[in-house]
FIDO-976996 format. One record per residue (C-alpha): residue number from 1; x, y, z. Coordinates in Angstrom, 3 decimals, m for minus. Each point is the difference from the previous one (the first is absolute). Layout:
BEGIN
+------+----------+----------+----------+
| bado |     east |    north |       up |
+------+----------+----------+----------+
|  NUM |        X |        Y |        Z |
...
+------+----------+----------+----------+
This chain:
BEGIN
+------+----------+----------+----------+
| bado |     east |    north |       up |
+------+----------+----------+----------+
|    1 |  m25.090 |    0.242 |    7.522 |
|    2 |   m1.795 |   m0.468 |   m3.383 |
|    3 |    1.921 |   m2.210 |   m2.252 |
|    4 |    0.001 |    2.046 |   m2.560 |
|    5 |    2.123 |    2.516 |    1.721 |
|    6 |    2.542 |   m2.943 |    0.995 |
|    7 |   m0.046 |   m1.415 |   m3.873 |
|    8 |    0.852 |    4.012 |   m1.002 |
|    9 |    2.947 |   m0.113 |    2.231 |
|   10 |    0.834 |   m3.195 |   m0.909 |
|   11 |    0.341 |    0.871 |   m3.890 |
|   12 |    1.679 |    3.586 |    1.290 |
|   13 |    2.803 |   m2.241 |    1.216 |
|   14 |    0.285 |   m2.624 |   m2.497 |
|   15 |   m0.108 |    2.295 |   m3.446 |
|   16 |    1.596 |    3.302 |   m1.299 |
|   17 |   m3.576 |    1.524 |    1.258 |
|   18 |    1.468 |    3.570 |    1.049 |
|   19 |   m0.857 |    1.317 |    3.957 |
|   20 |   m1.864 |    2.988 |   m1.629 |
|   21 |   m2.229 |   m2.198 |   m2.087 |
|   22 |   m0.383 |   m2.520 |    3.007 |
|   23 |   m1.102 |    2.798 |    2.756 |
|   24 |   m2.559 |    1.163 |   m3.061 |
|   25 |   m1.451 |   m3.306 |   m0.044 |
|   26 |   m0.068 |   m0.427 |    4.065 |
|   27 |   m1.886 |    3.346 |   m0.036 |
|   28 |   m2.251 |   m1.395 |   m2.083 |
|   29 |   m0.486 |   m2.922 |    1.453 |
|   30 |   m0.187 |    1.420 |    3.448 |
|   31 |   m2.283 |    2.737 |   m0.886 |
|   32 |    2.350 |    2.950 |    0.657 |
|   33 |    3.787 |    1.010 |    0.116 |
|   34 |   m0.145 |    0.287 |    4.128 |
|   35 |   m1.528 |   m3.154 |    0.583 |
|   36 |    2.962 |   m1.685 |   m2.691 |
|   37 |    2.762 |    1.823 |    2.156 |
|   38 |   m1.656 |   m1.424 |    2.988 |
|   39 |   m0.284 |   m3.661 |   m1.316 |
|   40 |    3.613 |    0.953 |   m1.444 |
|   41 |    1.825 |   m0.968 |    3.176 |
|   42 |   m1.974 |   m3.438 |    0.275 |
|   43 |    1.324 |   m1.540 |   m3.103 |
|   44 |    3.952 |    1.479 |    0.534 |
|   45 |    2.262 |   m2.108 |    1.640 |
|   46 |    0.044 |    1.267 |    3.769 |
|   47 |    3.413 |   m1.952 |    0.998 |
|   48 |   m0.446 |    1.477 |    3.944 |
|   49 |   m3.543 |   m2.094 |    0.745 |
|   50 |    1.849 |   m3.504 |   m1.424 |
|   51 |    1.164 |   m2.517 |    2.492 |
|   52 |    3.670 |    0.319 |    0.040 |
|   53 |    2.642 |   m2.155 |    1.922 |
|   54 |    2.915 |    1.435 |    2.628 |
|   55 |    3.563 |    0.319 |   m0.632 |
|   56 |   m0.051 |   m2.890 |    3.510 |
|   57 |   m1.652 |   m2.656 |   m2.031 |
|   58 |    2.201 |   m0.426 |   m2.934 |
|   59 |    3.577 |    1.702 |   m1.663 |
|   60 |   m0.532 |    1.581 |   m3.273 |
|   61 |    2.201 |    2.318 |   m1.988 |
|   62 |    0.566 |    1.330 |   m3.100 |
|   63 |    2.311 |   m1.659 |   m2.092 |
|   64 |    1.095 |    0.118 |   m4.039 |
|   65 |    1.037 |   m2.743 |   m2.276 |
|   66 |    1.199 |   m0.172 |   m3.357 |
|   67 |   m2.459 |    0.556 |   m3.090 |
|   68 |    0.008 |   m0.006 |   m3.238 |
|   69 |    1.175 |    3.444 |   m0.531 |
|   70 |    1.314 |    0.998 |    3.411 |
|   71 |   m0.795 |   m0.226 |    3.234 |
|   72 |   m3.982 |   m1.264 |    1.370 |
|   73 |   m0.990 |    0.963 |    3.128 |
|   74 |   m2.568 |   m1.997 |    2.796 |
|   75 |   m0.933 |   m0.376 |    3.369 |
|   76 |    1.363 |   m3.232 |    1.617 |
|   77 |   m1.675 |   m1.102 |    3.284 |
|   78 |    0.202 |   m3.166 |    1.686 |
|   79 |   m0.908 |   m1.197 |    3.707 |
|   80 |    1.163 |    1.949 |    2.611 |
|   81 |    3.832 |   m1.368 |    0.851 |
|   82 |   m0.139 |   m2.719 |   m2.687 |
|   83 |    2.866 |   m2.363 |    0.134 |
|   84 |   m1.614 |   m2.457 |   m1.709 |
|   85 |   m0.415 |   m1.236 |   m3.983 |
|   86 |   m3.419 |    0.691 |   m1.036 |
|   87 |   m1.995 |    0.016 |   m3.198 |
|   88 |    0.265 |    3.525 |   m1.701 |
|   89 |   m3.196 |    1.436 |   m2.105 |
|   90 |    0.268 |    3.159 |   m2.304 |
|   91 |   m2.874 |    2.451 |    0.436 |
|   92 |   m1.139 |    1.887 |   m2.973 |
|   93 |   m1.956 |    3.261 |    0.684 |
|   94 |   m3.072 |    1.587 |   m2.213 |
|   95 |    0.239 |    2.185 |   m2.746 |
|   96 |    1.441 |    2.886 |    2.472 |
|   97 |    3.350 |   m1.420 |    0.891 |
|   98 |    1.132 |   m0.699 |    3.263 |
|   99 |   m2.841 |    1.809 |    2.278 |
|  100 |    0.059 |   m0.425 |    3.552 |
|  101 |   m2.529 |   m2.363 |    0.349 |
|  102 |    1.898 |   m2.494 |   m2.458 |
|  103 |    3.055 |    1.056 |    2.493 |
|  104 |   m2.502 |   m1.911 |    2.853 |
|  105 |   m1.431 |   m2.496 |   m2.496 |
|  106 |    4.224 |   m1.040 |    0.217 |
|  107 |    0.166 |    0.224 |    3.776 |
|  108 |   m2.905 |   m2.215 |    0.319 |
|  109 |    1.453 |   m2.535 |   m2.082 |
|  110 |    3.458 |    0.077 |    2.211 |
|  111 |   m2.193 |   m0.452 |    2.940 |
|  112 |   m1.360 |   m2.768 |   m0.796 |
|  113 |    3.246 |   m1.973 |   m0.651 |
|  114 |    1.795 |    1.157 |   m3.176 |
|  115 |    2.883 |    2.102 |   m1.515 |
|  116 |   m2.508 |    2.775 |   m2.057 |
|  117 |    1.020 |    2.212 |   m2.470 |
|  118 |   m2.169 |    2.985 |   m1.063 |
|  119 |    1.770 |    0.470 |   m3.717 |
|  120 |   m0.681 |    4.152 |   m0.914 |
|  121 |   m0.293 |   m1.042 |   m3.975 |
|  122 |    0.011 |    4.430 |    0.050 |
|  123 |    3.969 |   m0.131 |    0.919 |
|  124 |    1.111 |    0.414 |   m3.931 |
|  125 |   m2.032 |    3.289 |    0.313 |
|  126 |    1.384 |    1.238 |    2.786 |
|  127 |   m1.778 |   m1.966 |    2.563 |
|  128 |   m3.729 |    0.294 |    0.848 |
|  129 |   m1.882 |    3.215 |    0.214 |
|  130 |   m2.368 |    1.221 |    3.111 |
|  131 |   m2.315 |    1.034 |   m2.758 |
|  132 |   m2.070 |   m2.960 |   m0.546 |
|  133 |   m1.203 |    1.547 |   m3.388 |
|  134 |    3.647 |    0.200 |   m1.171 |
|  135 |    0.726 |   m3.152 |    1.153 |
|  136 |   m2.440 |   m1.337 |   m2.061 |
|  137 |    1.197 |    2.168 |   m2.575 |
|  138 |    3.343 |   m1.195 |    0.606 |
|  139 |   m0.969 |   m3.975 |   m0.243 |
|  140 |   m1.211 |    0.530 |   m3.769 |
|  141 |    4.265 |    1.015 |   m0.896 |
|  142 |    1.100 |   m3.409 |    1.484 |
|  143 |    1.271 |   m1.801 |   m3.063 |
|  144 |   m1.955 |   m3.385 |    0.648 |
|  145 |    2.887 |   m2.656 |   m0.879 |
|  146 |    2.472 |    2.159 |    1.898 |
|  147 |   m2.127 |    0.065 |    2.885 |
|  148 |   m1.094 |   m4.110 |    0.345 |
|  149 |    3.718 |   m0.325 |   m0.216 |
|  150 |    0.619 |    2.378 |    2.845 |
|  151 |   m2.056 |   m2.492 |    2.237 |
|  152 |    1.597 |   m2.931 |   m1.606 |
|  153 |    3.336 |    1.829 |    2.111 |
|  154 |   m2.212 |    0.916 |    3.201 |
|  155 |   m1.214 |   m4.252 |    0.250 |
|  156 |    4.082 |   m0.671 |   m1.099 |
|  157 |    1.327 |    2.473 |    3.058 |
|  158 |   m2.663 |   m1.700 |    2.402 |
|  159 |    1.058 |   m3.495 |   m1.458 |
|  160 |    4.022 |    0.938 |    1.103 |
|  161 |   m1.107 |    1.994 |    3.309 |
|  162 |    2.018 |   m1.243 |    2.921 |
|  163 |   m3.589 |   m0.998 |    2.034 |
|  164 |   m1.929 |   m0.973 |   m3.591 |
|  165 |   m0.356 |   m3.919 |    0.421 |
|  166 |   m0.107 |   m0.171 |   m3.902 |
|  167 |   m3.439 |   m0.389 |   m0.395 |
|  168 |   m2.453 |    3.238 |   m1.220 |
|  169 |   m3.320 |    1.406 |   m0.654 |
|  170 |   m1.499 |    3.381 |   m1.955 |
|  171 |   m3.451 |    1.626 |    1.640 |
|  172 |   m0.902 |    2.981 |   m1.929 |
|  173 |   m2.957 |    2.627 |   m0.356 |
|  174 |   m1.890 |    1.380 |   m2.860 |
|  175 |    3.081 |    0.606 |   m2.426 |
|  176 |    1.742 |   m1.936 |    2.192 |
|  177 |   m2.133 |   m3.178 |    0.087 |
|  178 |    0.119 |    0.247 |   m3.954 |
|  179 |    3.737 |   m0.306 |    0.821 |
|  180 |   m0.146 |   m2.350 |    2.238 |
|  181 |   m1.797 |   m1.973 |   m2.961 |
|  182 |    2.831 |    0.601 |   m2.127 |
|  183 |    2.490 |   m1.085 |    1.872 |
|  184 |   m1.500 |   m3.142 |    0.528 |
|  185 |    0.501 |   m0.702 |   m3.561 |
|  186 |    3.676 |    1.695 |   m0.037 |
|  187 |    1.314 |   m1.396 |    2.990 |
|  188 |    0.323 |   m3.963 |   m0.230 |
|  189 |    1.880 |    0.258 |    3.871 |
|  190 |   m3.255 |    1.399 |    1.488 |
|  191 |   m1.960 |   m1.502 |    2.282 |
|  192 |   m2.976 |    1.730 |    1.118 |
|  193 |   m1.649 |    2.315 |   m2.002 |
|  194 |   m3.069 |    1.953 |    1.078 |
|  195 |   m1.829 |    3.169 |   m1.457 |
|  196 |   m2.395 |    1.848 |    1.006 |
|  197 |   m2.378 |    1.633 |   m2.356 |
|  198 |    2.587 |    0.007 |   m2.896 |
|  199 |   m0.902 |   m0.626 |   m3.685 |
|  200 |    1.299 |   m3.547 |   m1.054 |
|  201 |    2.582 |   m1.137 |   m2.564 |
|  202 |   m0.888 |   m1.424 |   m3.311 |
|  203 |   m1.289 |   m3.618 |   m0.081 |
|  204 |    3.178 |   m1.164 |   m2.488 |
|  205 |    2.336 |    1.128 |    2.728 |
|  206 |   m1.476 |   m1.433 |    2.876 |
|  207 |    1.841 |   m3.690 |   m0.747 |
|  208 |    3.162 |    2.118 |    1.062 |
|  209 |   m1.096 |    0.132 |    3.438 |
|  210 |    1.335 |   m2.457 |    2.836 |
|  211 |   m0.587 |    2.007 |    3.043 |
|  212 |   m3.426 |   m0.383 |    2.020 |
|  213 |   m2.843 |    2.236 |   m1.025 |
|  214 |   m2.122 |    1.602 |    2.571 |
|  215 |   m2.313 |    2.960 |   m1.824 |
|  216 |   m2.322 |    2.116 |    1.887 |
|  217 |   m2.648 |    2.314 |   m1.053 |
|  218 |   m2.958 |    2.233 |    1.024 |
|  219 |   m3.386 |   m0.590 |   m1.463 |
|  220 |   m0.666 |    3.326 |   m0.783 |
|  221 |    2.948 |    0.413 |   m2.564 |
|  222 |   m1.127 |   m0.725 |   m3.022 |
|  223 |    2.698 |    1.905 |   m1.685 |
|  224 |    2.604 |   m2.874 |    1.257 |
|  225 |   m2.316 |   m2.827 |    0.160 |
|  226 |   m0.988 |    0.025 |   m3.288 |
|  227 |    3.350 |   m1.929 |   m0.526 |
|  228 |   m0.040 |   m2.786 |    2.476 |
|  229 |   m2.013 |   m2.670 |   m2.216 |
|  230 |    3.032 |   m0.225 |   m2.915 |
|  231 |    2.286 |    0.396 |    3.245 |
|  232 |   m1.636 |   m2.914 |    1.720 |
|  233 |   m0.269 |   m2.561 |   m2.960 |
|  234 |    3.342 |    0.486 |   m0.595 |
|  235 |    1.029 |   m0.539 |    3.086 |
|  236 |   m1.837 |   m2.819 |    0.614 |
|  237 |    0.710 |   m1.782 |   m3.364 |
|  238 |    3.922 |    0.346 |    0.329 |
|  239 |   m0.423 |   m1.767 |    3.807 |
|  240 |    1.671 |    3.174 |    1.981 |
|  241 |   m0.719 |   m0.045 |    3.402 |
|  242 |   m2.522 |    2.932 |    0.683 |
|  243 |   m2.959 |    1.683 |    1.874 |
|  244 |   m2.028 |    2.371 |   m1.226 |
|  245 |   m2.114 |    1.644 |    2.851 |
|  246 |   m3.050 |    2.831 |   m0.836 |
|  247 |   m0.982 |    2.230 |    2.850 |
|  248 |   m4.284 |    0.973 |   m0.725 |
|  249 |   m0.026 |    3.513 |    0.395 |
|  250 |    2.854 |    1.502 |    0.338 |
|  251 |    2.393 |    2.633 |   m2.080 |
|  252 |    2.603 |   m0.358 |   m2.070 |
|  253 |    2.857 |    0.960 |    3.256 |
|  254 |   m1.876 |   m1.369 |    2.374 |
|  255 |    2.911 |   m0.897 |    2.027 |
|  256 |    1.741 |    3.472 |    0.134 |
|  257 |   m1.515 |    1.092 |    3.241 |
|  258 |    1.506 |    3.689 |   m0.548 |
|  259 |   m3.014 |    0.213 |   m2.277 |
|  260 |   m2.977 |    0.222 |    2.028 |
|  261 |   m2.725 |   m0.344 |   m2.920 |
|  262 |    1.665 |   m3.045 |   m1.902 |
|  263 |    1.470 |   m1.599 |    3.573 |
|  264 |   m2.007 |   m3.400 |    0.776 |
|  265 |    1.066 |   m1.060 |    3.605 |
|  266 |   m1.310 |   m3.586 |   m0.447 |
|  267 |    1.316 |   m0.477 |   m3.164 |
|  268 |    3.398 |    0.787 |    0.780 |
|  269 |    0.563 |   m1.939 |    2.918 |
|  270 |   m1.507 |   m2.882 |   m1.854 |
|  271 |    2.172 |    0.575 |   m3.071 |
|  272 |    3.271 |    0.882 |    1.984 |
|  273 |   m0.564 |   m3.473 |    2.400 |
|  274 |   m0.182 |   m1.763 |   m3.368 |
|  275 |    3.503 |    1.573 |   m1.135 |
|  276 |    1.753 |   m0.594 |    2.784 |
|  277 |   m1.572 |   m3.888 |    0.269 |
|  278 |    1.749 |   m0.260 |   m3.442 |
|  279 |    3.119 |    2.060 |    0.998 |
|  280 |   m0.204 |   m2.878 |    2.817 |
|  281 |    0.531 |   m2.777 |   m2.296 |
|  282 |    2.117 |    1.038 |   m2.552 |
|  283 |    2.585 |    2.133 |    1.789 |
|  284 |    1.124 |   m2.212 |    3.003 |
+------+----------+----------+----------+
């Protein structure tokens, strides 16, 4: 698909650009209002053609814990029968809320050893919407201090769970990787902290962090790279333990294989192998 069509969508998602104005400029850029309700479908999430794990492989359920003001809801899943004290990570969706492919995004993290918890930031507005639009919508009300200290709770209930082993990690998405960053800095507990595709922190609070760094990002996003030199020197001049890995090629969301135009199969495996190597050795 021509990158120009994947940068429009790209913007449509990140910015107050309205879905009227947005299918204007598809038409344009596809050359006709059919062919951008055709190519429509393409860029949409389409949760049914993701890779999605059975309720035999691991137990999840969702469960609430206390926010800031009232109750936060999330999907807990662990390995299937756990009995055992694992390492617990908080998963932090995209700029929709709690979608079901973030819902697998948590499973897959259970499966591979670990207490997960897929926070829905949404739940102080009622919890998140089916309408992605709204969602989005929805994500732009969050007050921002209210809603790091929301996930300061979600790491604090994994931290007390009765098979947490003490030790935790963040992995986040878009809005959520820039999360992810944040909490980094916020968190002084934290372990593991990896983003992916999320806009960085400010250099004068990266000296806050104590938590491994791993940062991953798709060459074709400038809109987020743009920020990973400052990011990096920081990082590197305050001696925190980090990675920062760029994938030639491939879109902003290139793990999110419910998006068939931005999905990189390569990429993802490479960059989910390299968070679970670090889940490895700093949650057992």
């Amino acid at each position: 698909m021509d990158q120009k069509i994947i940068n429009l969508y790209d913007s449509y998602t990140h910015s107050q650009l309205s879905r009227k104005d947005f299918m204007k400029k598809l038409a344009i850029l596809t050359g006709s209002t059919a062919l951008a309700l055709t190519v429509l479908p393409l860029l949409e999430s389409n949760y049914a053609s993701a890779a999605s794990i059975s309720n035999d492989e691991v137990d999840s359920e969702m469960v609430s814990f206390a926010g800031v003001n009232g109750e936060m809801k999330g999907l807990l899943a662990m390995p299937k029968g756990n009995r055992k004290k694992l390492g617990a990570v908080v998963v932090i969706h995209e700029n929709r809320g709690l979608t079901p492919h973030i819902k697998e995004v948590t499973k897959r993290v259970a499966l591979a050893g670990y207490v997960a918890l897929g926070v829905d930031a949404l739940s102080p507005l009622g919890g998140t919407p089916e309408d992605e639009d709204k969602g989005r919508e929805l994500i732009g009300k969050l007050d921002p201090n209210q809603n790091l200290q929301n996930y300061l709770k979600a790491l604090a209930y994994l931290r007390d769970h009765q098979y947490g082993n003490g030790k935790t990690a963040v992995v986040g998405f878009c809005w959520g990787g820039a999360m992810s960053n944040k909490l980094a800095v916020a968190d002084p507990k934290l372990n593991a902290a990896v983003a992916y595709y999320g806009s960085q922190v400010k250099a004068e609070d990266v000296p806050q962090i104590k938590a491994s760094v791993m940062l991953h990002y798709g060459g074709l996003d400038e809109r987020i790279n743009a920020g990973i030199p400052a990011y990096e020197a920081a990082l590197k001049e305050n001696k925190i333990d980090y990675k920062v890995y760029v994938y030639d090629g491939v879109n902003h969301a290139f793990n999110n294989d419910s998006s068939p135009t931005r999905y990189n199969e390569a990429a993802a495996k490479l960059a989910w192998q390299r968070t679970l190597d670090l889940f490895k050795v700093k949650l057992r």
